[in-house]
C-alpha positions in Angstrom: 0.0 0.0 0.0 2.9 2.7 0.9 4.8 1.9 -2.0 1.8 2.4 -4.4 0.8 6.0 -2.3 4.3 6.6 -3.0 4.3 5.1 -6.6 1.1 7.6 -7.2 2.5 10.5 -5.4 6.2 10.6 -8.2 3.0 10.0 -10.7 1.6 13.4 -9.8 4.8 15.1 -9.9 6.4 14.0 -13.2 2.9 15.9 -14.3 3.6 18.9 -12.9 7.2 19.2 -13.6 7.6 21.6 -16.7 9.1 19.7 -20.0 11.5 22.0 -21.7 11.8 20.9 -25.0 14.5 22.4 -26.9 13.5 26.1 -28.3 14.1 26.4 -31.8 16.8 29.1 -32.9 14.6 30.6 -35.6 11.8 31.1 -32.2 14.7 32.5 -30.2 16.3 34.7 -32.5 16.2 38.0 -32.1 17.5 40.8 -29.5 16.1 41.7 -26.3 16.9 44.4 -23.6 17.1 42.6 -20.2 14.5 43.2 -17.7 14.9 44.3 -14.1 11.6 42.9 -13.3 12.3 39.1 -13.1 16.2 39.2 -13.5 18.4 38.6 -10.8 22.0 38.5 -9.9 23.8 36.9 -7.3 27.0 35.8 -5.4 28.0 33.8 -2.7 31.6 33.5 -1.5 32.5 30.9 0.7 34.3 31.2 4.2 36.9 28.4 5.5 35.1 26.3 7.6 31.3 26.8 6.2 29.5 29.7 6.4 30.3 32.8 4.1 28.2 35.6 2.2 25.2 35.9 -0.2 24.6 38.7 -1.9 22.8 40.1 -4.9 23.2 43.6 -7.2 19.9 45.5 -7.3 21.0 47.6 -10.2 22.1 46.2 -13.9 21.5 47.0 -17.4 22.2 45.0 -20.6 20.9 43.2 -24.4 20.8 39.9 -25.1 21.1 39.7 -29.2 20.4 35.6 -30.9 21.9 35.5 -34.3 19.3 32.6 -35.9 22.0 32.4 -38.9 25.5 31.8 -36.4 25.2 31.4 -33.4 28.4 32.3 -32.4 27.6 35.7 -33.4 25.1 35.8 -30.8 26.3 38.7 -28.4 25.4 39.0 -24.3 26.3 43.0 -22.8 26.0 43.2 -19.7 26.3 46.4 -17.0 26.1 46.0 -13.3 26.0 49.1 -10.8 28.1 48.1 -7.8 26.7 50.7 -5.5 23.6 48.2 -6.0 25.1 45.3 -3.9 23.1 44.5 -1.0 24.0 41.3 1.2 21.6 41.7 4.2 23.9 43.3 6.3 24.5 47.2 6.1 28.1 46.8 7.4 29.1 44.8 4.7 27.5 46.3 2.1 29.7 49.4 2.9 32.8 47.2 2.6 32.0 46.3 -0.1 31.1 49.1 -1.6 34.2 51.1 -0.8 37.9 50.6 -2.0 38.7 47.7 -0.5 36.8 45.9 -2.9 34.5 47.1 -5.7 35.5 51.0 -5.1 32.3 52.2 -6.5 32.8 55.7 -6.5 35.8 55.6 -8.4 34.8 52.0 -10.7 30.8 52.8 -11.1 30.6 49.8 -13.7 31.4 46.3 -13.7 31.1 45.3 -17.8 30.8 41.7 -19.3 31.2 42.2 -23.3 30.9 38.5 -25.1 33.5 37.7 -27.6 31.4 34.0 -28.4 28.7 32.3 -27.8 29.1 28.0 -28.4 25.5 26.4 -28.1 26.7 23.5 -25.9 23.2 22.1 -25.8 19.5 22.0 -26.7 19.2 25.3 -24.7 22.4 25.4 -23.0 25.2 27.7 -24.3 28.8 28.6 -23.2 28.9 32.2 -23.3 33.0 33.3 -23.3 33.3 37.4 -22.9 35.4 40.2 -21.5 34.8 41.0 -17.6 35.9 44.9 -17.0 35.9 45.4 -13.1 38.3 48.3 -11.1 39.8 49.1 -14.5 41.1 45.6 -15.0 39.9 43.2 -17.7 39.9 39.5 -18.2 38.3 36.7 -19.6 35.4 34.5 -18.4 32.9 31.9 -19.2 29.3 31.8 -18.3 27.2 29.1 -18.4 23.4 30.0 -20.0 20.6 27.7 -20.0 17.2 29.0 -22.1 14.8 28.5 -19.4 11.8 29.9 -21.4 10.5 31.7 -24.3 6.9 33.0 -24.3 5.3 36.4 -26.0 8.9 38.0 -27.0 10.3 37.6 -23.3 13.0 34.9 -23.2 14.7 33.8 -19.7 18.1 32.7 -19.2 19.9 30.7 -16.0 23.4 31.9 -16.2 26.4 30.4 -13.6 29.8 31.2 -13.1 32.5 31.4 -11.0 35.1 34.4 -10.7 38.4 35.0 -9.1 38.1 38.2 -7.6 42.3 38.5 -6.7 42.5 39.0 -10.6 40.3 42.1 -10.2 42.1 43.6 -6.9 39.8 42.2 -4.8 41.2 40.0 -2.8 40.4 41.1 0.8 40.0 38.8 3.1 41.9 36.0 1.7 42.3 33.0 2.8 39.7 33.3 4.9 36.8 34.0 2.6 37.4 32.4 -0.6 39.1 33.6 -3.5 35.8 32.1 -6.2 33.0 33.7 -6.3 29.7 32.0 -7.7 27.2 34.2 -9.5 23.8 32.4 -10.2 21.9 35.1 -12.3 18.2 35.1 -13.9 18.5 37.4 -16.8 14.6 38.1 -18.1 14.7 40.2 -21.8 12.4 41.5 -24.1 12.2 41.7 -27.4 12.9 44.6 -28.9 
């Protein structure tokens, strides 16, 4: 009797788990200007011996632009407002704000600029790009996943982890760890 409740109850769920199937590029193409409303972006940075910071950026701009012909001339611009950051905590906000680490009066950006975009996937990509942050630039990698597509919005899942030493932000190392982890939600709409 349990296991048939239980058999029953995985039943139920695999019908109300969304199927993704896999967006066609044709659908997808297109560019979009992302949205505040629904997007997200946030951090965490670990701590030796558990623990750590969250934190997300309240304030970011950027386009999203799918070439249907080449993909790899797809192109992801991205601007976040450090000023923006917010963890929770007032006191470390500050911190972080000042120039110890993102020195947001004097560095008001952070800029990611794509250089490619390598569909990996049925809606994953790898999304390889220029990070400018404190007047130093390097490259990184970002991990997109199409989560949706529905009346000219589209919705990404990006992850990616960053060194912040490279950036002259190393504070606090090796205490609080060198990677930090962005899991963003970027929302766009065409046009």
């Amino acid at each position: 009797m349990k296991m048939r409740i239980l058999g029953l109850a995985a039943f139920a769920a695999c019908l109300v788990m969304p199927v993704y199937a896999a967006v066609a590029l044709s659908d997808a193409a297109g560019s979009y200007t992302i949205s505040p409303s629904g997007s997200s972006i946030r951090f965490t940075i670990g701590k030796a011996g558990g623990g750590g910071f969250d934190g997300a950026f309240g304030r970011f701009k950027g386009t999203i632009r799918i070439d249907n012909g080449d993909v790899g001339r797809s192109k992801v611009d991205l601007t976040i407002y450090p000023e923006s950051v917010g963890t929770g905590q007032g006191r470390i906000d500050a911190f972080l704000r000042s120039d110890a680490v993102f020195d947001a009066a004097n560095n008001p950006e952070i800029q990611f600029r794509s250089t490619s975009v390598t569909r990996t996937g049925d809606t994953t990509a790898l999304v390889t790009g220029r990070l400018t942050a404190r007047g130093k630039t390097f490259p990184e990698k970002f991990t997109a996943e199409l989560g949706g597509l529905k009346g000219g919005t589209i919705k990404f899942h990006v992850t990616g982890k960053v060194l912040r030493s490279r950036y002259g932000m190393d504070v606090g190392t090796p205490l609080y760890s060198n990677v930090v982890d962005f899991d963003m939600t970027l929302m766009g709409k065409r046009g």
